[in-house]
Structures are given as C-alpha cells and as structure tokens.
N, C-alpha and C positions, 0 to 999 in steps of 0.2 A: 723806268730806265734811269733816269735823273736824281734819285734815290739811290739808287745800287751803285753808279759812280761814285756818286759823293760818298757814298758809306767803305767803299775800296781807295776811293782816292786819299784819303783824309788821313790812316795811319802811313800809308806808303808817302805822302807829304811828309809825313812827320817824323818816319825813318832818314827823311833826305835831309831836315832839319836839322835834325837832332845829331847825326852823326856829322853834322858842322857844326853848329853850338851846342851841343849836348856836355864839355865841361865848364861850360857860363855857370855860375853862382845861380843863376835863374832857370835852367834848363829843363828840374824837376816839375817846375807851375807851367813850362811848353807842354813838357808828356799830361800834365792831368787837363790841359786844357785842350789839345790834340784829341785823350781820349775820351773825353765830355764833349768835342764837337762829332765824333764820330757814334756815340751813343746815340745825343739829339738824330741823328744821322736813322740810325737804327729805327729809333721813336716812329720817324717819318715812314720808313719803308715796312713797318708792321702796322700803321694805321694805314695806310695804301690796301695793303693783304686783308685784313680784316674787313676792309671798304667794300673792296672790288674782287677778292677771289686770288688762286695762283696767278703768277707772268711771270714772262718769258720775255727775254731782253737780248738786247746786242746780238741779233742774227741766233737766237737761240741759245746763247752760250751761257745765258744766266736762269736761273729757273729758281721762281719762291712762291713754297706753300705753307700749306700751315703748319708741315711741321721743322721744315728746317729756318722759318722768320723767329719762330719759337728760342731756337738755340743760338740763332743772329742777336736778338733781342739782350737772352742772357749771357752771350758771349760778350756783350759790349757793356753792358753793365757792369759785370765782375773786373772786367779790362781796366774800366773808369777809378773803381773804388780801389782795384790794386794800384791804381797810380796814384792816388791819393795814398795811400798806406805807404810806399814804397818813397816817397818824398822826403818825410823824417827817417824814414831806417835808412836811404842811403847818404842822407846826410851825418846820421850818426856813424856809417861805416868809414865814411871820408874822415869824420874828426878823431876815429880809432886809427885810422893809417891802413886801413884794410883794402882800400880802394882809390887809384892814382886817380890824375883828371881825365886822361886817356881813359881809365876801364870807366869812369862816367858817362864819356863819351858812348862808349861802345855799348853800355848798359842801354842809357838810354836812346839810343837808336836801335839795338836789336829787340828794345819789348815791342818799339811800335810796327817792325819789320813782321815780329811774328804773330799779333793781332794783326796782320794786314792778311798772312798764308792762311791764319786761320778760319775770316769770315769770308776768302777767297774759295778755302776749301767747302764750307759752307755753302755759298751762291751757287760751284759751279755746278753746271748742268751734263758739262761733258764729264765721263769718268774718268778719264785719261788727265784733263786739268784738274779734278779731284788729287789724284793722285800726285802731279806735279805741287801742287800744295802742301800734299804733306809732309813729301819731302823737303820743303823749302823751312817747312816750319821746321823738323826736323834740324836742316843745318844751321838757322838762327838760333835755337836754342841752346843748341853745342856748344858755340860761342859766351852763351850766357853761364850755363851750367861753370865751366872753368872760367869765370868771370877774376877768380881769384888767385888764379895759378901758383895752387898748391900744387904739392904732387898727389896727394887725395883727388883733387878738384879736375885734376888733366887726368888722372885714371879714371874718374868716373864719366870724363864727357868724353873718353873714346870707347869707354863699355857701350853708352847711351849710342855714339854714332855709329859703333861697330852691329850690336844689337837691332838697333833699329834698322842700320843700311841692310842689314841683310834681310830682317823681316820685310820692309818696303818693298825688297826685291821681287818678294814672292808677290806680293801686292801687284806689282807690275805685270810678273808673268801670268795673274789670276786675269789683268787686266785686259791681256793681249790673249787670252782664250776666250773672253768674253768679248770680246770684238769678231773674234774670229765665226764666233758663234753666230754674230749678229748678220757678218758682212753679205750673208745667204740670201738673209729678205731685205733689211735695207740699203744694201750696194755699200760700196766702197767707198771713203772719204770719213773725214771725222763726223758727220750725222749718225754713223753707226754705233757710236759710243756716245750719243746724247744720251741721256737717264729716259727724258720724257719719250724717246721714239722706241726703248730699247722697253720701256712698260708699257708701250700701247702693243707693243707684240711679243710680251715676255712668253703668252700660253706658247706662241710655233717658237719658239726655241729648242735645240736642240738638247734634250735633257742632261744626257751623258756628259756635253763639254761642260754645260752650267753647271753642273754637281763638282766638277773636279774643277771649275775657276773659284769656284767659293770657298772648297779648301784651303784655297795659296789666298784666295782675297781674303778670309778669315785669321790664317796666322799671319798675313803680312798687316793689315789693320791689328789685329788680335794684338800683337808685336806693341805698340802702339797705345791699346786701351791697356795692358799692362796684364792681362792674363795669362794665368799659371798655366802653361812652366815657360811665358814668354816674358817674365816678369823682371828679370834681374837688373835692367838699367836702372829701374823706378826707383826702389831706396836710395841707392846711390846718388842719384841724378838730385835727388831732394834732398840727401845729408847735405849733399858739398855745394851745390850750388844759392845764388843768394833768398832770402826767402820770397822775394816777390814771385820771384822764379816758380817756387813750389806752389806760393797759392796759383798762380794759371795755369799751372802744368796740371793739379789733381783737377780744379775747379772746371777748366776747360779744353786743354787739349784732350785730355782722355775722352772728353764727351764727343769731340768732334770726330775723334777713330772710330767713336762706337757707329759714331751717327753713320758715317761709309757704310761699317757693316751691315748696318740695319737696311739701310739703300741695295743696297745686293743680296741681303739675303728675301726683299721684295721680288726682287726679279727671279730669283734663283723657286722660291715656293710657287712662284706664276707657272712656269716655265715644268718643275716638275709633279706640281700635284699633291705634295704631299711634303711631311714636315722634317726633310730632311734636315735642312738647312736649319734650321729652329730646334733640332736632338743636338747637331754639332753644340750651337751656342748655349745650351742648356748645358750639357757636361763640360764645356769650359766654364761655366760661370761658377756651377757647383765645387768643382776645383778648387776655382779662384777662391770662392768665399772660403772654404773648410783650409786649405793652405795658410791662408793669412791672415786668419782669425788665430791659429794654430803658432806661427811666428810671430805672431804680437808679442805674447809674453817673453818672447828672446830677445827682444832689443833693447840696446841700454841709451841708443840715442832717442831724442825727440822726435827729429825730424823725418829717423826713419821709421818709427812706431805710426805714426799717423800718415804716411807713404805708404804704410803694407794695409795703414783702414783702407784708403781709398783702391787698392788691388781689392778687399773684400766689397766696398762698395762698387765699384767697376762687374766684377764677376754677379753681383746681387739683380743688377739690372741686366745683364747680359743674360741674364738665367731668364727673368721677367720678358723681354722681347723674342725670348727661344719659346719660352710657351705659346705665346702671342694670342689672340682674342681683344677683344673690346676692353676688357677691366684690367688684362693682366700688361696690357701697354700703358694703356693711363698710369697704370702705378709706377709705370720703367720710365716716364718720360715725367711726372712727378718725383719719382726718385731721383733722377735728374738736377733738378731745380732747386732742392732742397738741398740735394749733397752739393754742387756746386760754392751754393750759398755758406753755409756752412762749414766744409773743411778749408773755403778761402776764410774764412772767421780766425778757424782754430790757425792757420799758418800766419796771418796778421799776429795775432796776441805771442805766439810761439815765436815768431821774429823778436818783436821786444823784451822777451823775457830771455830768450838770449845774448840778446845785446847786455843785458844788466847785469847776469850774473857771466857772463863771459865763458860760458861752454852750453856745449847740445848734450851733454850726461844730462840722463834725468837725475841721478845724485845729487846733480850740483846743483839745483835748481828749485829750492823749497823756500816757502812762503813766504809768496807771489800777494797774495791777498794784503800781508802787512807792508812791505815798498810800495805794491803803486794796485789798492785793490781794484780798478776797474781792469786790466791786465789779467789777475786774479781771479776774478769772476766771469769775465770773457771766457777766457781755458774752462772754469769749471762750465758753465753754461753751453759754450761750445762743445764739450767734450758730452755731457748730458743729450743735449742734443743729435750729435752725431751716432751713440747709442741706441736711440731710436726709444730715448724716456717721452712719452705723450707731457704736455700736449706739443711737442715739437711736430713739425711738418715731414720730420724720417719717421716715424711711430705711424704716420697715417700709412705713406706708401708703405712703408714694410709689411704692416697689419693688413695693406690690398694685394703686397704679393703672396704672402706665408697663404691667405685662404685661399686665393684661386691655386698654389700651389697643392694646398690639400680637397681643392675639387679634382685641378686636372691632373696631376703629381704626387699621387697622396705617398707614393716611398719617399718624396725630395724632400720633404716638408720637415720630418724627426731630424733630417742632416744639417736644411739650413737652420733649425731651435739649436741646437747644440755647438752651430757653430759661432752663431747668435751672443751665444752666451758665454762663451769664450771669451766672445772680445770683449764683451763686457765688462769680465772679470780682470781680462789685461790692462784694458786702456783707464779702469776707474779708479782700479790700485794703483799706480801709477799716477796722475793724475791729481788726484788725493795731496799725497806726498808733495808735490810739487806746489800747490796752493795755501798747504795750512802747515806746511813744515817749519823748521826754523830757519831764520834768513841771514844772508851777511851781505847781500846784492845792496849795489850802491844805484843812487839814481843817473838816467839817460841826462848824458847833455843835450839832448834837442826832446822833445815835448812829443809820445808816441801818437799817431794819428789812431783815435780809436772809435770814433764814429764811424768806420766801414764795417768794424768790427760789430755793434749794437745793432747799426743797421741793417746787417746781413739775418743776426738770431731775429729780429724782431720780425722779417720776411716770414722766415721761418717758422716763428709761433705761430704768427699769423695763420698759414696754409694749415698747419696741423689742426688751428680752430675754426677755421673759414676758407672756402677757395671760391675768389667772388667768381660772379655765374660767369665775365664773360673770358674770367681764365680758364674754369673749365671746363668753357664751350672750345676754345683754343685744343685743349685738352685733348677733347673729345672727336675732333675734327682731325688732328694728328696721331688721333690712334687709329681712326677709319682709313687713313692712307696707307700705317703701313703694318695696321693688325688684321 
C-alpha cells in the first residue's frame, strides 16, 4: 500500500511543483529528480511483488501482478531517463527562442502530470478508473504536443484530442457494457468493474455483451495504441510536438493502451471460450505492421518516419498477444521492453540532431558521425537495433514471434517477412544518408545528454544476448496470466 502511494503520489507532487516553479533556471534537475524518486519508488513496489505475490490496495482499488509491476517498472524508468534527456534539449530550445518561461512551465509540469495518468492507469484495478486515466493522459499531452503553438503544432494536437476523444469514447461505451455484463452476478456499485472480481467470474459472463464491449474496448484503446486505420494522430502528434514528448509517447503510452487491451481481451476469451477476441487483435496488428512498413518509405520527416516504426512495432506485438499461448506472449511482452528501450534511444539522438542542423527533413540532415559522432552512432545503432539486426534484443522477440507465427499462423508469417523487410529497406536508406552524408550542422550550445541514449542500446544488447533468469521468470509469470 505504502508503495503504490508513494509511487502515484510523487509525479502528481511534482506536477503541483512544477507548474509553480517549472520556469526557475533549476526546474529541469526538479523533473529528473522527481522522476528518479518516483522510479526508486517503482524499484520498491516490484521487489514487494516479486517478494510476496499480487496485492491489492486501498479497498481494492489498486491491484499489482506480475504483469502490469513489469510495465510500472519500465514506465518509470524510460520516465527517468527521458527527463534526463529532456534537461539539455529544452534548454537548448529556450536559448533558440522556441520556448517562453511560461511553456517551460507548462512543459514541465504536464510530463510529470502524464507520468502520474499513466502509472495511475497501470495500478488501477477498477476499469472505469483505467479508463479515467487515459483520458487524463490523453488531455495532458495535448497540451504538450502544441507546446510550441505553431499552426502545424495546434493542428496536430486537435487531430490527436479529436481522434483520440472519440476513440476513448467508444472505450467508455465498451466500458459501460462490460459493467453491464457484470452487474448480473456481482451487483451493483463499482466492485462490479473491479478487474480482479470481474476475472474470478469471467467464464458466467454473458458471451454476447463481452464480444461486442471488446469491439468498442478494442478501437477505443486500439485509437490509442495507434492501429491502423486508427493511426492518424501518431505522425502528427510526434512531427510537431517536442521530442521528449515523442520518446514517451511511442516508448510508453502506447504500451499502456495495449496493456488495457490485453486486460479485456483476458476477460472477454474467459468469458467466451474461444479466440475471438485474439482474431480481432491479430488482423489489426497484421494491418498495422503491412500499413506502416509500406508508409515508411513516404516520409520525408524524421520524426514522422520513426512514429509510423512504432505503428508497425505496436501492430507486431498486437498481432503476438492475438495469437496468445506461453511463448507467443513472452515475445509480445519482450517486444515490449526492448522497443520501449529503444525507440526512446532513436527519439533522444533524433531530438539533437535536429537541434543541430535546424530541420526534421531527412535531407537536411547528413553526417551526423563527423559533428558530434556519438549522436551519429546512437541513430545508426539505434536504428540497427530497432530493425531487428541480432544480436539486438528486437531480433530475439521478433525471431519468437515470426516461428510461433509459422506454428500457429503459418499464412501470417510470408506477410509479416515482407513486411519486415520493407522497413528495413526504408528506415536504413534513410538513415545511412543522415549519418555519413556531408554536413554543414554547427554544434549545440548546451552539451546533448547522451548516456540515456547508450544506456537504453546497451539494455538492449544485452537481452538479445542474455535475459537474466529472474527477468525471465518475470516474463514467464506475466505470460501465465494473460496467455
């Protein structure tokens, strides 16, 4: 209990902070030291889980297992390291004149606001405060997204709140049929929409309403995780708004959408027997990935080239939790971890490299390796990495979903190689150019933070070469729950 407070209380502090001193000269070293005591935070309440098992807090209202301490864990970690990252690039943005003391203010008080919705949405236990989360995260980040109020940057964060408020919408009405479902056996009052009471009686539910709440729960989350053809905030939302933004928008909201889905579509297979609910998410994920591998090669911005990877890595794991089994979740909830890791890496390095050369055209943006090669190398390694070249830690999960795909799936399997290779061919040509081109980029006046960056690939490698036993025993215990 004492745990899960501190871990909620500690960004929502620091939203209340922050949006009072947040344009202090000092207010950057508040956010990294707010989201380093909220990770410590984390540390705490996953040695707890790992100690003693699930719990269940505050009159029920909070519930942690193993697999949502998993994505608490790495929510708050990627949280930490983006606000380290995020220290020099917005200070470089103020000394460009890009950002008043007022929108420092408002910056850094909405990252801490929407780290608070997100591991809010995480803990809760009720679906209904699930749900109130993501829409909370939802409107903090609207605010971030036109942080810069261009007219690009206020078009794309009313695409984002228009898109999203309507898919949420359906989230709701999925919400309030699945209540409705419930209220039969466990009466009336919000215990009805607890998760925990709502999966000890998922099998007597009634089939019919759960098959059609998980439609509206699926594209209103779906809306969210960024799948096709509910995808069109995401570029947008990541060209225009600042880059921290982007690294926790692909790194971890999206993860937290999925993660809802994945919660419902448990109850939804209890409930009818059979793999409806996991067809759904498998032909959106399939979608997803053949879509946005396919629009890679059409983008001339950065930032929205590596927004449409994460639409294909988003749909890759969506695909992975649709088939569902023992191995074919371990690799969805590995994939996870790695891409997290990862494309917050590639959106770190991709922030300073356009700070340098002063535009998001990949034209304008060629070698990166000769001005400041750790930058240079970052993007290429990052970008390696996120292709799923061995011995990165994407090459393992991908190589566990492609064969359980051609056990259970053997038609999906030729779609997702091809689609596979796609991006490969987009994102490395690309890429390329940008790292070993010829350069006229002058150097950053502030000094880019690029140990989140090192440290994120080095994770990385890491799991592609080893994943110590008692990560995946973690693993292996959050696929049993909800493979």
């Amino acid at each position: 209990m004492t745990e899960i407070l501190f871990l909620l209380g500690l960004p929502l502090a620091g939203c209340v902070v922050l949006l009072i001193f947040g344009a202090h000269p000092r207010a950057a070293v508040l956010n990294v030291a707010f989201s380093l005591a909220a990770f410590v935070a984390a540390g705490f309440l996953t040695t707890r889980v790992v100690e003693v098992g699930s719990l269940l807090a505050a009159d029920e209202l909070f519930f942690v297992d193993s697999f949502n301490v998993f994505l608490v864990a790495l929510t708050a970690f990627v949280a930490f390291t983006t606000a380290l990252f995020s220290r020099p690039y917005m200070m470089n943005e103020r000394t460009h004149g890009r950002v008043t003391a007022m929108m420092m203010r408002l910056y850094h008080g909405m990252y801490q606001l929407f780290i608070f919705t997100m591991l809010l949405a995480l803990l809760a236990n009720n679906m209904g405060v699930l749900w109130v989360a993501m829409e909370a995260a939802t409107l903090s980040t609207v605010l971030l997204v036109s942080l810069y109020r261009t007219p690009k940057s206020i078009e794309a964060a009313w695409k984002y709140f228009i898109l999203c408020g309507v898919g949420i919408a359906q989230a709701l009405f999925g919400t309030i049929l699945l209540y409705f479902a419930a209220e039969k056996l466990l009466g009336a009052g919000g215990t009805a929409l607890l998760w925990t009471h709502l999966n000890a009686v998922k099998g007597e539910l009634e089939p019919t309403v759960l098959s059609l709440a998980f439609v509206f729960l699926l594209v209103g989350y779906g809306t969210k995780v960024g799948l096709v053809p509910l995808h069109n905030w995401l570029p947008d939302a990541h060209a225009e708004g600042p880059t921290p933004m982007s690294a926790v928008l692909s790194g971890l909201l999206l993860n937290v959408a999925l993660y809802a889905v994945v919660r419902c579509k448990v109850l939804v297979e209890g409930a009818l027997g059979n793999n409806f609910a996991g067809n759904l998410m498998m032909g959106f994920g399939l979608l997803s990935v053949v879509i946005a591998a396919f629009f890679l090669s059409r983008q001339r911005d950065v930032k929205r080239m590596f927004a449409y990877s994460s639409i294909e890595h988003m749909g890759l794991m969506t695909f992975a939790f649709g088939m569902g089994g023992a191995v074919a979740t371990f690799a969805g909830l590995l994939h996870m971890t790695v891409h997290s890791l990862t494309k917050s890496a590639i959106f770190f390095v991709v922030g300073h490299a356009v700070q340098k050369t002063g535009s998001q055209v990949m034209d304008d943006i060629r070698g990166l390796v000769v001005t400041n090669p750790t930058i240079g190398w970052g993007l290429m390694l990052g970008s390696l990495a996120i292709l799923g070249i061995p011995p990165f830690g994407v090459f393992a999960s991908e190589f566990l979903i492609l064969t359980t795909a051609m056990q259970q799936q053997p038609w999906a399997t030729p779609i997702l190689l091809v689609a596979l290779g796609v991006a490969f061919a987009a994102i490395f040509a690309r890429v390329q150019s940008m790292v070993f081109g010829e350069t006229t980029a002058k150097r950053l006046p502030h000094a880019p933070a690029l140990l989140p960056v090192f440290l994120h690939l080095a994770i990385v490698l890491m799991l592609g070469l080893y994943i110590p036993p008692y990560l995946a025993e973690w693993y292996r215990q959050a696929a049993q729950l909800i493979g």
